[in-house]
N, C-alpha and C positions, 0 to 999 in steps of 0.2 A: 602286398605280395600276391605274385600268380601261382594259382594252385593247377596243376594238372589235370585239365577236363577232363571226363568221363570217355569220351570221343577220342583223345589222344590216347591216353592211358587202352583203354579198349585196342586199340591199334599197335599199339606199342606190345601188348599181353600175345596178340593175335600172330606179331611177326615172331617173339620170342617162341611162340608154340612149334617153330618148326629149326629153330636154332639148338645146336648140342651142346655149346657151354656157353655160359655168361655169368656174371653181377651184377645187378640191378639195386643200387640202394637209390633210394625211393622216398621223398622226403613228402609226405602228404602233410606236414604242419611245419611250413619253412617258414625261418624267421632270422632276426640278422646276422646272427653268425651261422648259419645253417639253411642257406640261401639257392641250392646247386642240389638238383639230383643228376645220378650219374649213372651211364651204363656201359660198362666194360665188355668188348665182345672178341671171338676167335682167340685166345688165350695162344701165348708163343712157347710154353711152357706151364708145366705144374708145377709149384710144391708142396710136396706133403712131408709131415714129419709123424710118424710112427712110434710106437713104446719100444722102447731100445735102444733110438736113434739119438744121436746128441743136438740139442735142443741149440747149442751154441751156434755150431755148423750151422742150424737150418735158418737160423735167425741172420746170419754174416752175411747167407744163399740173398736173404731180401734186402738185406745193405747195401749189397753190392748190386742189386738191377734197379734199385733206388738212385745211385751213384750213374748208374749207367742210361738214367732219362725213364727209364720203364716204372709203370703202374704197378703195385702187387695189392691184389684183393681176392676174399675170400673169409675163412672162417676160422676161429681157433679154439678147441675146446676148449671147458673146464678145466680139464684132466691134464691139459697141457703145463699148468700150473704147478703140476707136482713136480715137474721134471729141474725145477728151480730151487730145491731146500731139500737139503739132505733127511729131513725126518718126513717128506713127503715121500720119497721118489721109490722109498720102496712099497709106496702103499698101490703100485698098480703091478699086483701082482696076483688078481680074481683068475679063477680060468676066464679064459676068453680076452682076456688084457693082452697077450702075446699079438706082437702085430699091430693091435689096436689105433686104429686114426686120431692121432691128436690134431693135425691143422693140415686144412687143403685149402691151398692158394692158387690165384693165376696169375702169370707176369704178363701184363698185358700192356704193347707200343704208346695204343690212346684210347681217350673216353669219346664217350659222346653226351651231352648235360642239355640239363631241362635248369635257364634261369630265371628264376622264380621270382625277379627282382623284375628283369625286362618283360618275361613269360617266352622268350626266344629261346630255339631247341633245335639240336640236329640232328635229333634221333631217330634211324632209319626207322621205315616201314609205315610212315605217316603218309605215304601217297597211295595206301591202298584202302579198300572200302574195311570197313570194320564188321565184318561180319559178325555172326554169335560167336564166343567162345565155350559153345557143347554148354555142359553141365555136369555134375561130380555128388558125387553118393560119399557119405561116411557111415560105416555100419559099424555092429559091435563093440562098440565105445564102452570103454572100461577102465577105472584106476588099475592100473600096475601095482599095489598093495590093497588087500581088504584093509576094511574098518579096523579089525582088532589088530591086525599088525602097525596099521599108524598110528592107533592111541599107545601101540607099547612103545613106540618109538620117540613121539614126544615124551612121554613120562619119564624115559633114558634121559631125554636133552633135560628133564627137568634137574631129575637127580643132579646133572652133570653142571646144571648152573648151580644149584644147591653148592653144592660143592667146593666150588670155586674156580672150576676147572674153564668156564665160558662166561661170556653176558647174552650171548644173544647166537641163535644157530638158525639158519636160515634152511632150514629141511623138505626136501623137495618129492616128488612122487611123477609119475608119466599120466596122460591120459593114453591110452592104445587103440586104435582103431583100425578096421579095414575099410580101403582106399578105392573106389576105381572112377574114373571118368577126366576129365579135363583141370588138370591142376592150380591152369591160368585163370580157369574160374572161381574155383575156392579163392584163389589170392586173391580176387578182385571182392569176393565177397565178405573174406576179412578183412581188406582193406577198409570197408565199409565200418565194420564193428567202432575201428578205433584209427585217427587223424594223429599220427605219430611222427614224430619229426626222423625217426631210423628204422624204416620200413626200410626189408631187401627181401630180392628173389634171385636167389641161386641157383645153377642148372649147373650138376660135377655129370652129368647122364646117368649114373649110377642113382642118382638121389636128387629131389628138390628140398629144398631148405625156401621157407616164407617165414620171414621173422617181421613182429609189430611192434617194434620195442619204441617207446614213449626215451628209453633211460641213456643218457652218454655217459660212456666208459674212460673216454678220454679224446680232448681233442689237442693235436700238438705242433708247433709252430716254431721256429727257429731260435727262438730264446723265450717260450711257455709254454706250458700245460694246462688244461682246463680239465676237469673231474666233475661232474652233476650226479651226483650219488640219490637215490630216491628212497626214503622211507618216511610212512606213515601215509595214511588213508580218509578216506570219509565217503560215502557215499553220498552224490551229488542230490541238489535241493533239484523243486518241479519247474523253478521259472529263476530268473535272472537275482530278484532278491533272496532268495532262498540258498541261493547259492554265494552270494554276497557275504551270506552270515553265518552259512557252514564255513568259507573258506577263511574266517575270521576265528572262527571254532578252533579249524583245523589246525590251526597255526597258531595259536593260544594254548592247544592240549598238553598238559604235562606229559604223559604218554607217551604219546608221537613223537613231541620234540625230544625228550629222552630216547628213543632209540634213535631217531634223526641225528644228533646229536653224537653219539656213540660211533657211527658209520662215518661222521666225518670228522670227528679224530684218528680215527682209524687211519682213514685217507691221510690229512694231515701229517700222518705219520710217513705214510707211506712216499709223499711228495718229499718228505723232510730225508726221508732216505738217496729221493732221488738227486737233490740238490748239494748234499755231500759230496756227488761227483763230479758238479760243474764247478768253475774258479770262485762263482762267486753267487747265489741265490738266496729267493725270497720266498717263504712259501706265507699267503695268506689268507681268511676265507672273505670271496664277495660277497656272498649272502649268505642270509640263514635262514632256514621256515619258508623259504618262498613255496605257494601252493599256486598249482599247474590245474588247470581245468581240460576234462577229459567227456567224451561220451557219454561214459556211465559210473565216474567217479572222480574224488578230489585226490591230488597226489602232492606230498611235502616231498622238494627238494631242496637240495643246496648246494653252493658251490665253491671250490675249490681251487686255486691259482697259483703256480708258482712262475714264478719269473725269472731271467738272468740279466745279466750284464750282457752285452754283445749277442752272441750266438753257441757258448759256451754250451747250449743244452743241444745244439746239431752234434758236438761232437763226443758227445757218452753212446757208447757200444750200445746197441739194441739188446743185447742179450743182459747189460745189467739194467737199462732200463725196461723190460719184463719181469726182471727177476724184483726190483723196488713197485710194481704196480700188479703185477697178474697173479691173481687170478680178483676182481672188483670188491671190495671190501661190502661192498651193497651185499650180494648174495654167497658170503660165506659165512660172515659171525664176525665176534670180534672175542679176543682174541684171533687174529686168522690163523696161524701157524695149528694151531690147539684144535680152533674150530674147526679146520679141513679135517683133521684125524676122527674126529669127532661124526661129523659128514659120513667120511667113509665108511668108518665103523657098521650105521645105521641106515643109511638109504639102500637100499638092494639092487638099484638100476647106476649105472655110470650116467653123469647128465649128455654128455657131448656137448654139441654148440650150444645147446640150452643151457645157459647165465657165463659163456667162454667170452667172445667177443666177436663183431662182424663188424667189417670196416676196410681201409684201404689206408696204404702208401703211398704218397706222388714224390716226384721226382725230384720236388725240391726240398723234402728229408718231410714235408709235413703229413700227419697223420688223424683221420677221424676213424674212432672206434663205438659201437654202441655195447651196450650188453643185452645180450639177446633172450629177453621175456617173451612170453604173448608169442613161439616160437614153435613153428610143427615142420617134423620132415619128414617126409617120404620116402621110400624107398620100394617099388615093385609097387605093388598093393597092399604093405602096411605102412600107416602112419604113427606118429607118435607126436605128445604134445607136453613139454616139459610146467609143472603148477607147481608150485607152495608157499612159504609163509615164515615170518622170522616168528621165530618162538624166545620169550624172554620169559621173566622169573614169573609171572603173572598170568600167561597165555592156560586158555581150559584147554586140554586137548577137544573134547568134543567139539569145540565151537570151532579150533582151527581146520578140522577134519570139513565141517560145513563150508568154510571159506573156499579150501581149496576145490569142491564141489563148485560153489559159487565161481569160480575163476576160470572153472572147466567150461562155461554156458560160454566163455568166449568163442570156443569151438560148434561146440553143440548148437549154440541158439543166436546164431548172426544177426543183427538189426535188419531190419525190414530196411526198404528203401523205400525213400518218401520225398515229395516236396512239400516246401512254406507253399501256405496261399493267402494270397488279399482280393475279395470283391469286393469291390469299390462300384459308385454310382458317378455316371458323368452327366453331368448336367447340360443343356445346350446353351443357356445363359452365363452358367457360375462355373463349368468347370468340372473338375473333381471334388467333390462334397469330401471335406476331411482328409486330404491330399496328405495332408503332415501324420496327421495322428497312423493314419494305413503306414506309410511308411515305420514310423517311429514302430508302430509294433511289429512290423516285416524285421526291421534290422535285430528288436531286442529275438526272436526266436530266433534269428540265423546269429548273432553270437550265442544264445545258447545252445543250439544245435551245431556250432562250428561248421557254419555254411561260409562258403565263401561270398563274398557283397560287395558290391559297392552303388553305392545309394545314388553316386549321379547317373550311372549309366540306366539305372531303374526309373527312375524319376524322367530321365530325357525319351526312353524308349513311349513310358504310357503319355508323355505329352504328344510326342508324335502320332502315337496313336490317336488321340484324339483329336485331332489335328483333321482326320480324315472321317467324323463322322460327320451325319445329317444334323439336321435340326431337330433331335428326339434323344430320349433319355435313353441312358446305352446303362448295360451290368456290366463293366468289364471287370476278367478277372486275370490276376497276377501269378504266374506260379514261380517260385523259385530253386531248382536244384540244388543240389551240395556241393557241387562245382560251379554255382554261380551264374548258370545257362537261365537265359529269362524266355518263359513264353508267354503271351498274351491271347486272352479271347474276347469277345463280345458279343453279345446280342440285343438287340431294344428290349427298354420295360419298360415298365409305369412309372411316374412321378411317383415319389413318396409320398408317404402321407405324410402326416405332424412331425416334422423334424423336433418339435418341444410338447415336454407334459401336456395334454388339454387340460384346460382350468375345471373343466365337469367330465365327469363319466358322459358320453352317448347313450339312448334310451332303445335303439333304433336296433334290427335283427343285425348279429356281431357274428365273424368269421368263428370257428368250434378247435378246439384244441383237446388233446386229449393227452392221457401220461402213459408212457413207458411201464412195461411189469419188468423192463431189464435195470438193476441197480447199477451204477455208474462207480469207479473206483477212485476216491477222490485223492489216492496219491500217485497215479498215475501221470505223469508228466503229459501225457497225449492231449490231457482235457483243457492244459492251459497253451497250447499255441494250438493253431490253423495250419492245421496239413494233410495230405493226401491220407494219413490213415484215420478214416472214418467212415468204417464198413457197416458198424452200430447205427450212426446218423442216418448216413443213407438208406438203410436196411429200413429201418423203424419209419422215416420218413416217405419212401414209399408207399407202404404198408397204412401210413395216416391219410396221403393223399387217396390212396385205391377206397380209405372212408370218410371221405369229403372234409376233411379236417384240413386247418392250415398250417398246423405245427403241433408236433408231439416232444412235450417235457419229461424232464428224468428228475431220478431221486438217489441220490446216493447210499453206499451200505449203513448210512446211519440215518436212513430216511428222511434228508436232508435235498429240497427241493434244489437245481444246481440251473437249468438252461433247457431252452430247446434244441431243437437240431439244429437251427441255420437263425437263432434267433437268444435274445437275453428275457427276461420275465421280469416282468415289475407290479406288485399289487398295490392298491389303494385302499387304506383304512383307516376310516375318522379324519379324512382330511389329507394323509399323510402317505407317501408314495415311497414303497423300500422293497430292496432287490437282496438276491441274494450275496454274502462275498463271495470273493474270487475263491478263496480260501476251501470254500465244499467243492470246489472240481469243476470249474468252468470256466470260459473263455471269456478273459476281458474286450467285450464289444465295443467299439469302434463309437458308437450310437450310444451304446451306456456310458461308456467314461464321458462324451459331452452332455449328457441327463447331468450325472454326477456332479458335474463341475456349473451348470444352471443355479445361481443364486437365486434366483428371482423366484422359480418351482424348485424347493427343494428336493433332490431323490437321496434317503438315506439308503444302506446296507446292513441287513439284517437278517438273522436266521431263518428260514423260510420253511415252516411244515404245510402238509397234505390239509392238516386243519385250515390251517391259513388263507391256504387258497380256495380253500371253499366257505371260507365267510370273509372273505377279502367283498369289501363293495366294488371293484373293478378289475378286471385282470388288461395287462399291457404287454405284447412283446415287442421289441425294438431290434434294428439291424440298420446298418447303415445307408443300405438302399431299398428298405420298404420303409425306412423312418420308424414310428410310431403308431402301432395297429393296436387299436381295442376289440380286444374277445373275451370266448364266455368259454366256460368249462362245460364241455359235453356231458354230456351222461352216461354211467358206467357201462 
């Protein structure tokens, strides 16, 4: 799959910043059924549907320019939902509900698509230079309820599952902020946080809407339905295994799959509804438990199918089929009829597009809808960021309070941008020394950082490259963005030393090393791949050169010896050669894994204290292009 460079995307943000209406859904994690981003521009019409207005009418409004070739996309709240069951419709009657926007659409001729299959796109505004897009301030960031009114609000949902009245209430709060500067750069920098398959950016001019939603609402096709409901969680492991064995966790937890479970009966039900209206259907689930790997955490989904005979499901009325699916079974409860009352009762803000749907119509009755999480709008210079959390019989209020804090950093605390890196040694005789192993660990952090890769175009670029040096040993190094852009560098160096163990300690004056006073955090994800954020290394490594040293080691907060800067550590004692694991916070070296794997000089992995290395009979640090260096531990 092609994912949309940095440099497109950039250009594409750049031309929208001067455009007054569009849809942009935006697939940054395309995959086979979801293959197509899309951008909808100059809108031939609105529609909107209003509290008061009949929901029926406005829904026949998109039938009929569906019928008539035209696009309809845009947004539809929560709230929209009530306008469909008599014991909902009188509950949007808050002040301020009069009037109130439930769904703004645009009928729009044609799209323009970015395909992720070919990477072929006809999206204007790519023939101009990509300049910056400014920069954006968020100030004043604050929940929409204090602490003591959301702990009395779960405690309500508790009583009320007590009871018997719910299973599960999925209760929600705002983040609130003030806005000002460049919108198309916030998107770009959330885009970053999280690689979601139904990303969109909305422009009504009155308002932006930037949604990151990971979740499908519904995808719909001439005789099916598709449903991906999402519940249950994990926070993700520091390296590729780690994450192997939470997502085996995650999908194993009674918990999880209990509420998971719950939400797509629900669904079920609700397919089962809708298949009552066609001549003849099937509803059944494809999966169960499947868990989705994310950024910065694991997510249980499943999925949901219903099927027809011929095409029987083109012809049920939009308005009953809303009325059998909306408002997403994920973010109400179950019970849903009960749960929505229940919602309303206690949340104190209306959500709008936050957990409604975002998606599009095309012309040949098919429809993709997401449900819109991870979701901030704008309007003038306040924002707002819709968070929360299913609460079931078992949830502490305090800890969900914390979550939803947690979920808040999506906005607050954006990922840094970074790239993978591989320096590697080229030999003038041999080559690239360890040409596989570099790779193999370039690909394992770009799946787990959800980079995009591909391994022959990496592998052909640095052959070429070396293709064009002298007869001298080169460093080159590799870097790899999250878009997949390769750059290369080089410069001459030394031959390595000892590519293997020496059979004896050296006797002779040895390069100085010296340790870090800064402790290293061994569950930090940063310490086991190779990438651009390493301001600590370089900081400290400086700092060791300016005192004639040739590499400065760290110790973790459990004063657990871990790595140097640009280097692995290995000590000798009684014969016997052992490193630290991976396990204390440090990067599997290129040079260590083949020590490792040397039968012939054994190198064990073992605990490694400050003791140790100072009655170690040798100290060794290894990289893959100095090889094998013997040094001594300076003096304090």
């Amino acid at each position: 799959m092609k994912t949309i460079s940095d440099k497109i995307l950039a250009r594409v943000l750049n031309f929208l910043s001067n455009q007054e209406a569009f849809v942009f859904l935006d697939t940054a994690r395309p995959g086979s059924e979801n293959a197509v981003s899309m951008l909808f521009l100059h809108p031939v019409q609105r529609l909107r549907c209003r509290q008061g207005e009949d929901a029926d009418s406005f829904l026949k409004k998109i039938e009929k320019f569906q019928r008539d070739g035209y696009y309809v996309s845009g947004w539809i709240s929560y709230e929209f939902g009530y306008l469909f069951e008599d014991p909902l419709r009188a509950l949007l009657c808050r002040p301020g509900d009069r009037g109130a926007l439930l769904a703004d659409l645009g009928v729009f001729q044609d799209r323009y698509t970015f395909d992720h299959l070919s990477g072929l796109t006809d999206f204007p505004g790519l023939d101009t230079d990509s300049s910056p897009i400014l920069t954006h301030d968020l100030t004043h960031v604050r929940p929409s309820q204090d602490q003591g009114e959301y702990l009395e609000a779960i405690r309500r949902i508790l009583e009320y599952i007590k009871a018997g009245d719910t299973y599960q209430v999925n209760y929600t709060l705002k983040l609130l902020f003030e806005f000002s500067g460049s919108p198309e750069h916030l998107y770009s920098v959330l885009r970053r946080n999280q690689s979601v398959s139904y990303g969109a950016y909305i422009n009504w001019g009155d308002e932006r809407i930037l949604s990151f939603s990971p979740e499908l609402f519904f995808r719909k096709g001439p005789d099916f339905v598709v449903v991906r409901p999402m519940k249950g969680t994990m926070k993700r492991g520091r390296t590729l295994p780690e994450d192997r064995d939470r997502r085996g966790a995650l999908a194993g937890d009674i918990k999880n799959r209990s509420e998971n479970v719950m939400i797509v009966d629900l669904l079920r039900n609700d397919l089962g509804r809708l298949m009552h209206l066609t001549d003849r259907g099937e509803v059944g689930v494809r999966s169960l438990f499947d868990v989705e790997v994310y950024e910065s955490l694991l997510q249980m989904t499943s999925t949901i199918e219903a099927r027809t005979n011929g095409e029987s499901l083109a012809r049920i009325p939009l308005p009953d089929f809303f009325k059998a699916l909306f408002p997403c079974g994920s973010v109400t409860g179950a019970p849903k009829i009960r749960t929505m009352q229940i919602i309303n009762e206690l949340e104190t803000d209306r959500r709008g597009v936050y957990t409604g749907a975002i998606g599009y119509w095309g012309p040949g009755g098919d429809a993709v809808f997401s449900v819109p999480i991870r979701t901030v709008v704008i309007r003038g210079n306040q924002g707002e960021m819709g968070i929360g959390s299913g609460i079931v019989s078992d949830s502490v209020p305090e800890q969900e309070w914390q979550e939803c804090l947690l979920k808040g950093r999506f906005l607050t605390r954006p990922a840094p941008e970074f790239e993978l890196i591989e320096t590697m040694l080229h030999h003038p005789e041999r080559g690239y020394l360890f040409l596989d192993e570099h790779l193999q660990r370039l690909e394992d952090s770009a799946s787990y950082f959800l980079f995009s890769w591909d391994p022959a175009a990496v592998r052909e670029r640095l052959l070429a490259e070396g293709r064009c040096f002298n007869e001298q040993c080169m460093r080159v190094r590799c870097r790899l963005a999250k878009d997949g852009v390769i750059t290369l560098s080089s410069m001459p160096c030394d031959p390595p030393a000892d590519l293997r163990l020496p059979l004896q300690a050296a006797a002779e004056t040895l390069p100085r090393i010296g340790f870090s006073a800064t402790r290293t955090e061994e569950q930090s994800p940063w310490l086991y791949h190779k990438t651009t954020q390493r301001t600590l290394y370089d900081r400290e490594l400086a700092a060791a050169r300016q005192n004639g040293l040739f590499d400065v080691c760290f110790c973790n907060g459990a004063g657990e010896v871990t790595e140097g800067c640009i280097t692995n550590i290995i000590l000798l004692k009684d014969g016997i050669y052992y490193t630290p694991p991976v396990r204390c916070g440090l990067l599997a070296g290129v040079m260590r894994g083949r020590l490792l794997r040397d039968r012939q000089r054994p190198l064990v992995e073992r605990i490694v204290t400050m003791e140790d290395v100072r009655a170690a009979d040798a100290l060794f640090l290894c990289n893959s292009v100095r090889g094998v260096v013997q040094v001594r531990l300076a003096e304090a």
